[in-house]
VOGU-87537 format. One record per residue: x, y, z of N, C-alpha, C, O, CB in turn. Coordinates in steps of 0.001 Angstrom, whole numbers, plus 500000, padded with zeros to 6 digits. Glycine has a CB too. Example, Ala and Ser with C-alpha at 12.3 -4.5 7.8 and 13.67 -1.06 7.14 Angstrom:
% residues 2
+--------+--------+--------+--------+--------+--------+--------+--------+--------+--------+--------+--------+--------+--------+--------+
|    n.u |    n.v |    n.w |   ca.u |   ca.v |   ca.w |    c.u |    c.v |    c.w |    o.u |    o.v |    o.w |   cb.u |   cb.v |   cb.w |
+--------+--------+--------+--------+--------+--------+--------+--------+--------+--------+--------+--------+--------+--------+--------+
| 513190 | 494310 | 507800 | 512300 | 495500 | 507800 | 513200 | 496700 | 507800 | 514236 | 496681 | 508465 | 511308 | 495527 | 509046 |
| 512850 | 497750 | 507080 | 513670 | 498940 | 507140 | 512900 | 500030 | 507870 | 513409 | 501138 | 508039 | 514084 | 499402 | 505725 |
+--------+--------+--------+--------+--------+--------+--------+--------+--------+--------+--------+--------+--------+--------+--------+
END
This chain:
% residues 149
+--------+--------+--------+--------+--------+--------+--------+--------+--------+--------+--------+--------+--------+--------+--------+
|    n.u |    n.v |    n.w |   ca.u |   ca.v |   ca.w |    c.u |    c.v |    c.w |    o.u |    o.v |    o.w |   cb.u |   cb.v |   cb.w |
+--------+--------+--------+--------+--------+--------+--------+--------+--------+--------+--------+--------+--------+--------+--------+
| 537211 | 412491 | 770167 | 536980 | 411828 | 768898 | 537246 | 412847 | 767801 | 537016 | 414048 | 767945 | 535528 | 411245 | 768805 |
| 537799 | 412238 | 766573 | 538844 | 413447 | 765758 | 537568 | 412659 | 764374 | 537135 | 411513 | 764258 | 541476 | 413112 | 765625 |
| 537340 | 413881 | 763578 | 536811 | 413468 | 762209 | 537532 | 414578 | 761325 | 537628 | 415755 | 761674 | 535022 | 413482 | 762078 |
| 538083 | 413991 | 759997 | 538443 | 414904 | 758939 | 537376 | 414466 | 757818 | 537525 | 413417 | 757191 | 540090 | 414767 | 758470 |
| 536447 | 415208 | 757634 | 535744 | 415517 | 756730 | 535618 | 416267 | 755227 | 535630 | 417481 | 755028 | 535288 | 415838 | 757315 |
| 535534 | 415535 | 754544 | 536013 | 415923 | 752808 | 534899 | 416012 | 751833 | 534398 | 414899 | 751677 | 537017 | 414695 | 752073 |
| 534382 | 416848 | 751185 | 533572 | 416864 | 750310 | 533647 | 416163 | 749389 | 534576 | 415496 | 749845 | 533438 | 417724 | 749980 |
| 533457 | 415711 | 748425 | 534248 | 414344 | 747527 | 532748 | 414404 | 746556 | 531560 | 414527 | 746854 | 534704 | 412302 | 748709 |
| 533465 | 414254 | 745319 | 532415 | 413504 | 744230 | 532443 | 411841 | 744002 | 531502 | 411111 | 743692 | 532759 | 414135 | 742706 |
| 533173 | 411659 | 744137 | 533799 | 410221 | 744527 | 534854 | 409724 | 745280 | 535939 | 410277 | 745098 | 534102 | 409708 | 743640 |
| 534797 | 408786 | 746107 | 535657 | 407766 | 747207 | 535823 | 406406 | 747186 | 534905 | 405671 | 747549 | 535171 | 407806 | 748427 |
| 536824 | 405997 | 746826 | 536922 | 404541 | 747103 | 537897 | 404092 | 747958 | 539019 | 404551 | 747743 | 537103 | 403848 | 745996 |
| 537741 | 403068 | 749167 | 538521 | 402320 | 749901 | 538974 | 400700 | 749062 | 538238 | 399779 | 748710 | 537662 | 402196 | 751309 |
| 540422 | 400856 | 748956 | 540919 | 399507 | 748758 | 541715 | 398511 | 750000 | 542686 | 398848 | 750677 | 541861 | 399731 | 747636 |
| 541079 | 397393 | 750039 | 542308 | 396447 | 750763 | 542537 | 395386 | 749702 | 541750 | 394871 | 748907 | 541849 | 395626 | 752382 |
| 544365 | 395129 | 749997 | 544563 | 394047 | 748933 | 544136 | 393766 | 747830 | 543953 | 392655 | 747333 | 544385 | 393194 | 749226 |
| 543857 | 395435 | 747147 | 543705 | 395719 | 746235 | 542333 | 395835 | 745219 | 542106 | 396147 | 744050 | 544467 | 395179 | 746049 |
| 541658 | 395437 | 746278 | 540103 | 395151 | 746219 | 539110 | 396306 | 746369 | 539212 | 396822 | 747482 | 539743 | 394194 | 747317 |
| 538483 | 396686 | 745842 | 537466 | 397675 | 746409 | 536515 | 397492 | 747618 | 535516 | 396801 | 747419 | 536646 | 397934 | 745420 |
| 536675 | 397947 | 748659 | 535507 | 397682 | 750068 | 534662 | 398690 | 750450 | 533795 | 398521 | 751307 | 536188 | 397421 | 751480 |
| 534857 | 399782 | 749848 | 534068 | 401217 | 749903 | 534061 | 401525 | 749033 | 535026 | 401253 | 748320 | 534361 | 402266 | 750540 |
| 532720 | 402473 | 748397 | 532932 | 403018 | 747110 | 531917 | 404139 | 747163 | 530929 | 403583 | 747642 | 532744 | 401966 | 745889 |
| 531542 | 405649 | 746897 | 530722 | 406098 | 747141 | 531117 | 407159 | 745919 | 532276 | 407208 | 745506 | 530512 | 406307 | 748552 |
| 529891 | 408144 | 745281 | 529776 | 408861 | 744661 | 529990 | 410390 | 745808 | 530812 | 410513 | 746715 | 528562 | 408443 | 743881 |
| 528796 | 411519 | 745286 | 528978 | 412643 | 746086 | 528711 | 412068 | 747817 | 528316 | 411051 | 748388 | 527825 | 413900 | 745490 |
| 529179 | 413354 | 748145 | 529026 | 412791 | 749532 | 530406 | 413196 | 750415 | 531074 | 414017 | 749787 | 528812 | 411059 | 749425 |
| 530870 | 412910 | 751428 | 532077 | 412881 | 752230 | 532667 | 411399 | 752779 | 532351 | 410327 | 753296 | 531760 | 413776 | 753421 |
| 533831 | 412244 | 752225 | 534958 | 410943 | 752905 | 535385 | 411289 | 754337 | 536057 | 412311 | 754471 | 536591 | 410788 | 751967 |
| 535087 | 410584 | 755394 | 535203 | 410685 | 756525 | 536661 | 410194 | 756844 | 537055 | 409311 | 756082 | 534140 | 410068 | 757115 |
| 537460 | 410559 | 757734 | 538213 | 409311 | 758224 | 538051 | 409491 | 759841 | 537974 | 410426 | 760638 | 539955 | 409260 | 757667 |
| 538047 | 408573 | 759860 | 537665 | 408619 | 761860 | 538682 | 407962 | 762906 | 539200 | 406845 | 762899 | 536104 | 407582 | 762311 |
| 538832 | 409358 | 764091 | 539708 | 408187 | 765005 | 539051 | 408561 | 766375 | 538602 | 409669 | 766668 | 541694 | 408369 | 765041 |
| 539077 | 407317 | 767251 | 538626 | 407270 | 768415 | 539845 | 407281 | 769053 | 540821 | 406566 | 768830 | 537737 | 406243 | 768701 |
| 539675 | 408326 | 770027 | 540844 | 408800 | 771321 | 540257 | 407923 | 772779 | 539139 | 407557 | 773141 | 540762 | 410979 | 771703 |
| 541709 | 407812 | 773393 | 541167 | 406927 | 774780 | 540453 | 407953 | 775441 | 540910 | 409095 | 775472 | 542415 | 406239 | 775903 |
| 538975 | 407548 | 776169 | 537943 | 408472 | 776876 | 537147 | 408886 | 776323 | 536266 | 409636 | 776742 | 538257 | 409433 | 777398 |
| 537381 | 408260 | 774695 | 535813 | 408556 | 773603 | 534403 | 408124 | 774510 | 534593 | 407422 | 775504 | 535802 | 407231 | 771854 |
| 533400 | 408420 | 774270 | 532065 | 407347 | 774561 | 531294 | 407264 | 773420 | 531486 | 407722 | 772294 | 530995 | 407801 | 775762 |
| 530229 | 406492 | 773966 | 529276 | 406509 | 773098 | 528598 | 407815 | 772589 | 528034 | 407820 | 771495 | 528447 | 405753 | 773598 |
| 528670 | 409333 | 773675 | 527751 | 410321 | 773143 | 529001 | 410909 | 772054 | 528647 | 411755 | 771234 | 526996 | 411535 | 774464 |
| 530305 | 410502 | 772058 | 530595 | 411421 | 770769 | 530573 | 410662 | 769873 | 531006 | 411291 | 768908 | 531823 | 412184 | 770637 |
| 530375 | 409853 | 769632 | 529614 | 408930 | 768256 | 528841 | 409434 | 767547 | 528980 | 409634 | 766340 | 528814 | 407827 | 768497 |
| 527701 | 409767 | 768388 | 526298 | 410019 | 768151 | 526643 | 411126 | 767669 | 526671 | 411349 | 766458 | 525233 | 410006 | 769233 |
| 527016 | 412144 | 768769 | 527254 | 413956 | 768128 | 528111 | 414022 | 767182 | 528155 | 415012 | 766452 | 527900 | 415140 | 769171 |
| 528776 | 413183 | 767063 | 529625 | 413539 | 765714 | 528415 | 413099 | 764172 | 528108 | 413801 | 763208 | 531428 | 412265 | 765748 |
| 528158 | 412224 | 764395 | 527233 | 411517 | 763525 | 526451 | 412454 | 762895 | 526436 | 412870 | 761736 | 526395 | 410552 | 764199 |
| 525688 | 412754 | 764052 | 524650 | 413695 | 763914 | 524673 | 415293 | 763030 | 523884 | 415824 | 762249 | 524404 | 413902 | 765294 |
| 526209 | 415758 | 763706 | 527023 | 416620 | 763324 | 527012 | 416747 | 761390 | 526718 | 417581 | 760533 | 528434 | 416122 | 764088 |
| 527578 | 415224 | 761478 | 528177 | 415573 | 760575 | 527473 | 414961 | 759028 | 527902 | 415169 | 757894 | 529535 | 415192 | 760968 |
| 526070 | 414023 | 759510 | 525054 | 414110 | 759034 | 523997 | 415842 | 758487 | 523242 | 415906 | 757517 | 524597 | 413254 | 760031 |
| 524190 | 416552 | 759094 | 523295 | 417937 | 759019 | 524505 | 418925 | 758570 | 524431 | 420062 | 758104 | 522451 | 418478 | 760710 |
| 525250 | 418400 | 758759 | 526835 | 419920 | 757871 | 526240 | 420264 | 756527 | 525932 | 419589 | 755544 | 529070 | 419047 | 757250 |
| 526179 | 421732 | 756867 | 525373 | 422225 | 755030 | 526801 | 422413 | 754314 | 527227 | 423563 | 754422 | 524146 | 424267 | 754873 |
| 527602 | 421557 | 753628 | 528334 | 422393 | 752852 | 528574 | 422109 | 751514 | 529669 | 422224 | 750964 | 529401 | 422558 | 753373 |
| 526918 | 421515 | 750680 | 527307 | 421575 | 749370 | 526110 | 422441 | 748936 | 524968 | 422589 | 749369 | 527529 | 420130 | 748621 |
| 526794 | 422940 | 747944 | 525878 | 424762 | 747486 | 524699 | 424159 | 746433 | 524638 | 423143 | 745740 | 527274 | 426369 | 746221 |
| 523763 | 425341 | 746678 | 522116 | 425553 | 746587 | 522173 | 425938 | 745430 | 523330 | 426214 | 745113 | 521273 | 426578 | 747537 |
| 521147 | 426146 | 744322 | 521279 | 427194 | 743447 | 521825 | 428444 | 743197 | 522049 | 428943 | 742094 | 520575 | 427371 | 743323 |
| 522033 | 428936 | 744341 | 522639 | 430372 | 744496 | 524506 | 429833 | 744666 | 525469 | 430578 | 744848 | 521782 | 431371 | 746244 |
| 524500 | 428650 | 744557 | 526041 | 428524 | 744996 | 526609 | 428937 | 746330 | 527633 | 429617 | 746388 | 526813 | 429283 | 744111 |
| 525981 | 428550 | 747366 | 525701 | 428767 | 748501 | 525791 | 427355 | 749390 | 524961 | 426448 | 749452 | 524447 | 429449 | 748445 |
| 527001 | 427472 | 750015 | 527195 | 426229 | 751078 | 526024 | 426014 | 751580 | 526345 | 426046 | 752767 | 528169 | 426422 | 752283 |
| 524640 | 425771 | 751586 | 523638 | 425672 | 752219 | 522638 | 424121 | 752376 | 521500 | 424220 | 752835 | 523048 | 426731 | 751646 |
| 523146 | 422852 | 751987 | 522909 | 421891 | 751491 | 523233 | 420519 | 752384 | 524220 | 420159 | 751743 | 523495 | 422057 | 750355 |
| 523188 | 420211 | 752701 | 523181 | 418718 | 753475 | 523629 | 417458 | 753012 | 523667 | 417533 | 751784 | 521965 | 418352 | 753770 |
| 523932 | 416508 | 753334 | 524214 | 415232 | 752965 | 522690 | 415031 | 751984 | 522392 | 415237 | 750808 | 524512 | 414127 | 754452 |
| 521822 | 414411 | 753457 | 520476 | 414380 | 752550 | 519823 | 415026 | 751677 | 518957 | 414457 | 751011 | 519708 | 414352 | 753025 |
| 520193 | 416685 | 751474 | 519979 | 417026 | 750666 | 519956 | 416904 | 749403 | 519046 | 417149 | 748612 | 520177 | 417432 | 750870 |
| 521133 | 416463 | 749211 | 521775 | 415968 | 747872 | 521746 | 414553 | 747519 | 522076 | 414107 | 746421 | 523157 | 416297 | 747840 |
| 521233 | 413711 | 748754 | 520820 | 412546 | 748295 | 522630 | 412098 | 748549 | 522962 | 411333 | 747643 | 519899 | 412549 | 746560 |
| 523525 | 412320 | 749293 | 524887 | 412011 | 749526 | 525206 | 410906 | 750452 | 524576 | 410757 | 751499 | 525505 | 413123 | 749978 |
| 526184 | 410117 | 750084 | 527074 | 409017 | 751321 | 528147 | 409217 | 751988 | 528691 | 410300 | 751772 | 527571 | 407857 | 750871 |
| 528681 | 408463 | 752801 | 529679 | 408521 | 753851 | 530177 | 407347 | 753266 | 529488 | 406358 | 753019 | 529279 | 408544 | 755463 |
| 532091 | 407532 | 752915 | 532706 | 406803 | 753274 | 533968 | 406751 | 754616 | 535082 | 407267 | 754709 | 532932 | 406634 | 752236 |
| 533153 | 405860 | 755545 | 533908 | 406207 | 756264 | 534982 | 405333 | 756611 | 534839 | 404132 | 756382 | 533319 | 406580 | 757088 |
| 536093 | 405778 | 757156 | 537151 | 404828 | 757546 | 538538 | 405393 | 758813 | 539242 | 406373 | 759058 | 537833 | 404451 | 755966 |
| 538314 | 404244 | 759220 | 539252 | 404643 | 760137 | 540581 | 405154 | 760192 | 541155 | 405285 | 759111 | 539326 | 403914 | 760658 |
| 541157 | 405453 | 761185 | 542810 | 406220 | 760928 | 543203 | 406515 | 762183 | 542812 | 407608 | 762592 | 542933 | 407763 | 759995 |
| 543628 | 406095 | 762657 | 544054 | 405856 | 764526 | 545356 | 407517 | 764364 | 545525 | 408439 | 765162 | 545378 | 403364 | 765080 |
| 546011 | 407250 | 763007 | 546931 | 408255 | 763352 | 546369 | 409735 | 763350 | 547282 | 410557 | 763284 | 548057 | 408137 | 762427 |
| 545146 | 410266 | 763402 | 544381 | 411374 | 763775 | 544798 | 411882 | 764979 | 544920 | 413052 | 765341 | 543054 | 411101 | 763832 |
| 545044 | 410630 | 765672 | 545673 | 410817 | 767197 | 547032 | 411090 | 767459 | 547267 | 411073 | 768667 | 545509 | 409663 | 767970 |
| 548157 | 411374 | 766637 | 549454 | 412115 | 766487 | 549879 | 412378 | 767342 | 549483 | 413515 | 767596 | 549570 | 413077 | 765923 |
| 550649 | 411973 | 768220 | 551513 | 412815 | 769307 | 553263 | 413366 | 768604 | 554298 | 412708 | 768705 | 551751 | 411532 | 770885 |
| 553097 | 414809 | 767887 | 553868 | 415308 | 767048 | 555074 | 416227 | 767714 | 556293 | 416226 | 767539 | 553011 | 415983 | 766148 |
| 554358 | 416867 | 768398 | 555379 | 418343 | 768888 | 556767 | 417760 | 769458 | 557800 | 418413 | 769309 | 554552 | 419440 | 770398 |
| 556768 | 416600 | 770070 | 557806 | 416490 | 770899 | 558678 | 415234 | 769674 | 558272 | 414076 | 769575 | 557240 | 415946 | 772735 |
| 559801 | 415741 | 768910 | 561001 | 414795 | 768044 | 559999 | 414688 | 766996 | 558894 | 415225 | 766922 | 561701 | 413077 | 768747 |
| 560752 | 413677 | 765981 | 560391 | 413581 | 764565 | 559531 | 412051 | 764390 | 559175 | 411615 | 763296 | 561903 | 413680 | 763582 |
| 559265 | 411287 | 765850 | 558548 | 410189 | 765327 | 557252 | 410065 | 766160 | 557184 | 409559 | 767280 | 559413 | 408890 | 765356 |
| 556075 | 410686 | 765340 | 555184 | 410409 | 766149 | 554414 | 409103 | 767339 | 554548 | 407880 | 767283 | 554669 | 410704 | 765411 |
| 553826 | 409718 | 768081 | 553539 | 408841 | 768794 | 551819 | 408399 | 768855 | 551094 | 409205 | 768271 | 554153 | 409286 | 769972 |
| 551201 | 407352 | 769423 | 549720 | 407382 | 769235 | 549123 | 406855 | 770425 | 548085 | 406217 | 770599 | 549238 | 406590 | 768019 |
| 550045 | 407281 | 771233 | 549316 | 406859 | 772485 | 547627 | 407330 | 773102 | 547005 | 406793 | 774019 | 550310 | 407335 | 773480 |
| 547292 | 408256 | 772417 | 546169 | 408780 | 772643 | 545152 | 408071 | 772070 | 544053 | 408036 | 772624 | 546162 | 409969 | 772306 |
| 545347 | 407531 | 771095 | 544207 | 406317 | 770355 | 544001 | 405417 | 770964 | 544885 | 404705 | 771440 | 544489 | 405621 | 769154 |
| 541832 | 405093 | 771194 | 541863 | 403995 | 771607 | 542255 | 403225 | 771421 | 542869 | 403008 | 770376 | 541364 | 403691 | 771706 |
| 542086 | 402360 | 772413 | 542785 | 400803 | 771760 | 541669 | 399985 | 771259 | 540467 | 399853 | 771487 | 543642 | 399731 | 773007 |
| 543036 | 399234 | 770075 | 542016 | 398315 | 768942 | 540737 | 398256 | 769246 | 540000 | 399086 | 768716 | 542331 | 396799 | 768783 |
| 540230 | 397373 | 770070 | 538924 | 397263 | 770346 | 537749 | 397917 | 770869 | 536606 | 397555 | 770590 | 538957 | 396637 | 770793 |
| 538081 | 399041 | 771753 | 537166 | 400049 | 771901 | 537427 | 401060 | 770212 | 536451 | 401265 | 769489 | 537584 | 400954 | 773592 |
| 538394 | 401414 | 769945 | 538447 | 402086 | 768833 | 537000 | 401459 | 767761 | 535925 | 402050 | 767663 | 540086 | 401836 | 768234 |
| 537304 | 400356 | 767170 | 536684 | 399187 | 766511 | 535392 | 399267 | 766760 | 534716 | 399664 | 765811 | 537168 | 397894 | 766911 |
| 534562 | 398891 | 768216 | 533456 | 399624 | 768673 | 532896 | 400835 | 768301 | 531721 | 400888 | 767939 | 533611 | 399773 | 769674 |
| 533813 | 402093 | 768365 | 532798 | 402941 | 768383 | 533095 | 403572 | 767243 | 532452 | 404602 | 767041 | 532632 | 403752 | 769530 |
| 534177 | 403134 | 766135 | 534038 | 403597 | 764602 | 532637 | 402639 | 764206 | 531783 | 403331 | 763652 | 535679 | 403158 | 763489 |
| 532339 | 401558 | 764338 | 531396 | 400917 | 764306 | 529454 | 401774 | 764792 | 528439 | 402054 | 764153 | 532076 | 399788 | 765221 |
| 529902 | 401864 | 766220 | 529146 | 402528 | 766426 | 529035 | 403963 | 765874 | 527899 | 404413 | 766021 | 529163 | 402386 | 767431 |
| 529960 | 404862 | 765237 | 529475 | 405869 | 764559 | 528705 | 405714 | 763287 | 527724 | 406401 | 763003 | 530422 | 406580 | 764366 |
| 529277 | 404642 | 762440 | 528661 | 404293 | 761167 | 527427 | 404016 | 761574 | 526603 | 404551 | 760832 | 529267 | 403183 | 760377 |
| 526866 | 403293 | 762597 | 525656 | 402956 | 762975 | 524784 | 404065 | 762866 | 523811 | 404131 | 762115 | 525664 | 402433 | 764201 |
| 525333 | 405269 | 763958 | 524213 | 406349 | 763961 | 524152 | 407432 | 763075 | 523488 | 408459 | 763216 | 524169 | 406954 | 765110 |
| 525239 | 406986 | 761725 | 525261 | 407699 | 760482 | 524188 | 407048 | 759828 | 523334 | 407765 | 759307 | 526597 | 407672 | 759692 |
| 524079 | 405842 | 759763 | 522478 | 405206 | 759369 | 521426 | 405496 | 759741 | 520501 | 405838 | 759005 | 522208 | 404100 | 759603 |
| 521370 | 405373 | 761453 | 520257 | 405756 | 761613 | 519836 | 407210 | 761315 | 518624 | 407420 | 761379 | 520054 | 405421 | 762715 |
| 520655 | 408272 | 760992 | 520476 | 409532 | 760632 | 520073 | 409473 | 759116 | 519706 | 410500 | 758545 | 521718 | 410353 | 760944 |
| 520128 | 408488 | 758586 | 519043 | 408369 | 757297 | 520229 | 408640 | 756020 | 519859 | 408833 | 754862 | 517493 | 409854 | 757344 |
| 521540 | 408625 | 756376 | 522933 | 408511 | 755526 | 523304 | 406987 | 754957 | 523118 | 406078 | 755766 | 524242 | 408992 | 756563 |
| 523773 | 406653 | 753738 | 524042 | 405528 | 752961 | 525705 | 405821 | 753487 | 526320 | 406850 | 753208 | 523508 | 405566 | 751099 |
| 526223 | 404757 | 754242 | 527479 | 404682 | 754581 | 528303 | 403541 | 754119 | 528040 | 402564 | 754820 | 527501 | 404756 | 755823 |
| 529189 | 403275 | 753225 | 530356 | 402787 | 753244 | 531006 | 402740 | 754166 | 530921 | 403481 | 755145 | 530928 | 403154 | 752603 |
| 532070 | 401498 | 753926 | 533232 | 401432 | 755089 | 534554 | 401250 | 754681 | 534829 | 400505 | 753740 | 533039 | 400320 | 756043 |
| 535215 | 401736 | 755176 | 536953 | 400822 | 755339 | 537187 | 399380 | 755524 | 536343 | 398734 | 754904 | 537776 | 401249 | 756666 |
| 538220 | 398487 | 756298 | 538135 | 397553 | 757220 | 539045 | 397862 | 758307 | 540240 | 398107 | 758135 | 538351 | 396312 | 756675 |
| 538613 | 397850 | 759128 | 539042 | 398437 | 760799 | 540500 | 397815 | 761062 | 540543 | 396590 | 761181 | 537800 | 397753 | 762261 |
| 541638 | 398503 | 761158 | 542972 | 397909 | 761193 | 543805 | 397348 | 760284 | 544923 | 396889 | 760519 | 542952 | 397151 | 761853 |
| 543053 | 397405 | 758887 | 543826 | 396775 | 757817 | 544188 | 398379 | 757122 | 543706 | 399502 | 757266 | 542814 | 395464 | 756730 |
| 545270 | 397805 | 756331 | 546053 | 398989 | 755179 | 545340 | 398820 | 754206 | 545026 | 397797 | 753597 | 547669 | 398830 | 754636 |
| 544969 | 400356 | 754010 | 544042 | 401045 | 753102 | 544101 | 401648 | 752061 | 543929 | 402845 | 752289 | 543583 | 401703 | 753499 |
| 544315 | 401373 | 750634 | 544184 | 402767 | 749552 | 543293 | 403314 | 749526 | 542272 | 402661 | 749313 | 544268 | 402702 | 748269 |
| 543193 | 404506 | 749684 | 542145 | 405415 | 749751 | 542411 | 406879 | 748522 | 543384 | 407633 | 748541 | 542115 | 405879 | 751488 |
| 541238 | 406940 | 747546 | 541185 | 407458 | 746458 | 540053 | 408480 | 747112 | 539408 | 408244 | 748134 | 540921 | 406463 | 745176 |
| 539962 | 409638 | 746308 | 539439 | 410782 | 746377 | 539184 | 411872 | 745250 | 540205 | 412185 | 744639 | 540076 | 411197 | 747188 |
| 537949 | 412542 | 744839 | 538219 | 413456 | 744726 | 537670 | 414653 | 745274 | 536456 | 414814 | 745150 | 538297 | 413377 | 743884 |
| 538458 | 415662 | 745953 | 537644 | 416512 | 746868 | 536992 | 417739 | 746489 | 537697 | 418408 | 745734 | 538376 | 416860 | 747852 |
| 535681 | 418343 | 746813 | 535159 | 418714 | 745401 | 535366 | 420360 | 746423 | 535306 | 420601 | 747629 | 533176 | 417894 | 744590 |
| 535539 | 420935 | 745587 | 535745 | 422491 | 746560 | 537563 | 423287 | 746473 | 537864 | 424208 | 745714 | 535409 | 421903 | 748713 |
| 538398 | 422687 | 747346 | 537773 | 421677 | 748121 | 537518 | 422375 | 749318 | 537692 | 423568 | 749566 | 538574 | 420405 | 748319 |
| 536922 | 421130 | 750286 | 536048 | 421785 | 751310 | 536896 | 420385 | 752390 | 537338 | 419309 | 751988 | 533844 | 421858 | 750919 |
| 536883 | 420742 | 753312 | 537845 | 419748 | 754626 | 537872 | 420324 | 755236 | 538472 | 421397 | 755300 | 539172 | 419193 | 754705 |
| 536663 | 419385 | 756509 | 536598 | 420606 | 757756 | 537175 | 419042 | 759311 | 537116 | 417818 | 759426 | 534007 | 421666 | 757975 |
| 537495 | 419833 | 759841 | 538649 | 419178 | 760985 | 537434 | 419247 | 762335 | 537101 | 420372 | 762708 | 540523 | 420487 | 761321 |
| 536839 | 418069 | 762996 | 535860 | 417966 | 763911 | 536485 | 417189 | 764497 | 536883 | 416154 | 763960 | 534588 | 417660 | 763632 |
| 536812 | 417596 | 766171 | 537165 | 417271 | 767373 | 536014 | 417241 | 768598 | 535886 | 418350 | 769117 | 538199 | 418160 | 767617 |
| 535503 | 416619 | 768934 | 534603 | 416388 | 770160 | 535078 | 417101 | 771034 | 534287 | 417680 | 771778 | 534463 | 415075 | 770693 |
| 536236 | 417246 | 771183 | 536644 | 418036 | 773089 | 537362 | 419559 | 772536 | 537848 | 420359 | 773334 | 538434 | 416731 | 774440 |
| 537332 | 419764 | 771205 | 537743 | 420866 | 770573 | 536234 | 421757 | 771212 | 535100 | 421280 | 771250 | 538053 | 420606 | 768685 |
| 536648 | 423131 | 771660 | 534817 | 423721 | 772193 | 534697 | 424793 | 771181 | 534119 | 425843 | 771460 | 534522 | 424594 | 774147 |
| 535225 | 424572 | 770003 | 535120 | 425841 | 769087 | 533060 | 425226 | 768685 | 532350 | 425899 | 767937 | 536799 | 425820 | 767224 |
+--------+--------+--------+--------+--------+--------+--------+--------+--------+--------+--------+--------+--------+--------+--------+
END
């Protein structure tokens, strides 16, 4: 399971031109589920990425939390996280779940971003997305479940 994580003062998701996400400080997530995701990297990512200190303290010091700051998640999906690049010029995505387990457990991550006590926004799962930003830092940190850094 792949998360790109963005510090952001503000995020908004559009479909069809509409606003469906909208969040102040906080991180813009985008999320993709790989075939052989489960349910525990949901959770650990969630959890993860619920407790990431990286907005600064008085001292200006990455030391700070989502909840700290009283911050949201917009999150949204992006299957192409899953890139199969190295080999020619047209990627491939065979590594992304498919639709419906994908769908599941972006679902199920937003879930246990709630229950971690996070105000989450959403995308809509498979539809084309404008996605606005501004990234405050900036700060974009790259979280892989089977990555063992």
């Amino acid at each position: 399971m792949r998360a790109v994580v963005q510090r952001v003062s503000e995020a908004t998701v559009r479909v069809d031109g509409q606003v469906v996400g909208e969040i102040a400080t906080g991180f813009l997530v985008l999320f993709c589920a790989e075939t052989g995701d489960a349910d525990a990297d949901a959770a650990f990512l969630a959890r993860k990425i619920a407790a990431l200190r990286v907005f600064t303290d008085d001292a200006d010091k990455m030391n700070r939390s989502l909840k700290d700051v009283g911050g949201a998640v917009l999150a949204v999906s992006q299957f192409t996280l899953a890139a199969e690049w190295r080999n020619g010029n047209r990627p491939g995505f065979s590594r992304a779940a498919p639709p419906a387990e994908g769908d599941r457990l972006y679902r199920l991550f937003c879930d246990r971003l709630r229950a971690e006590g996070v105000a989450v926004e959403t995308g809509v799962f498979g539809a084309s997305m404008a996605v606005s930003l501004v990234n405050q830092g900036p700060v974009t940190i790259l979280m892989d479940t089977r990555d063992p850094r």
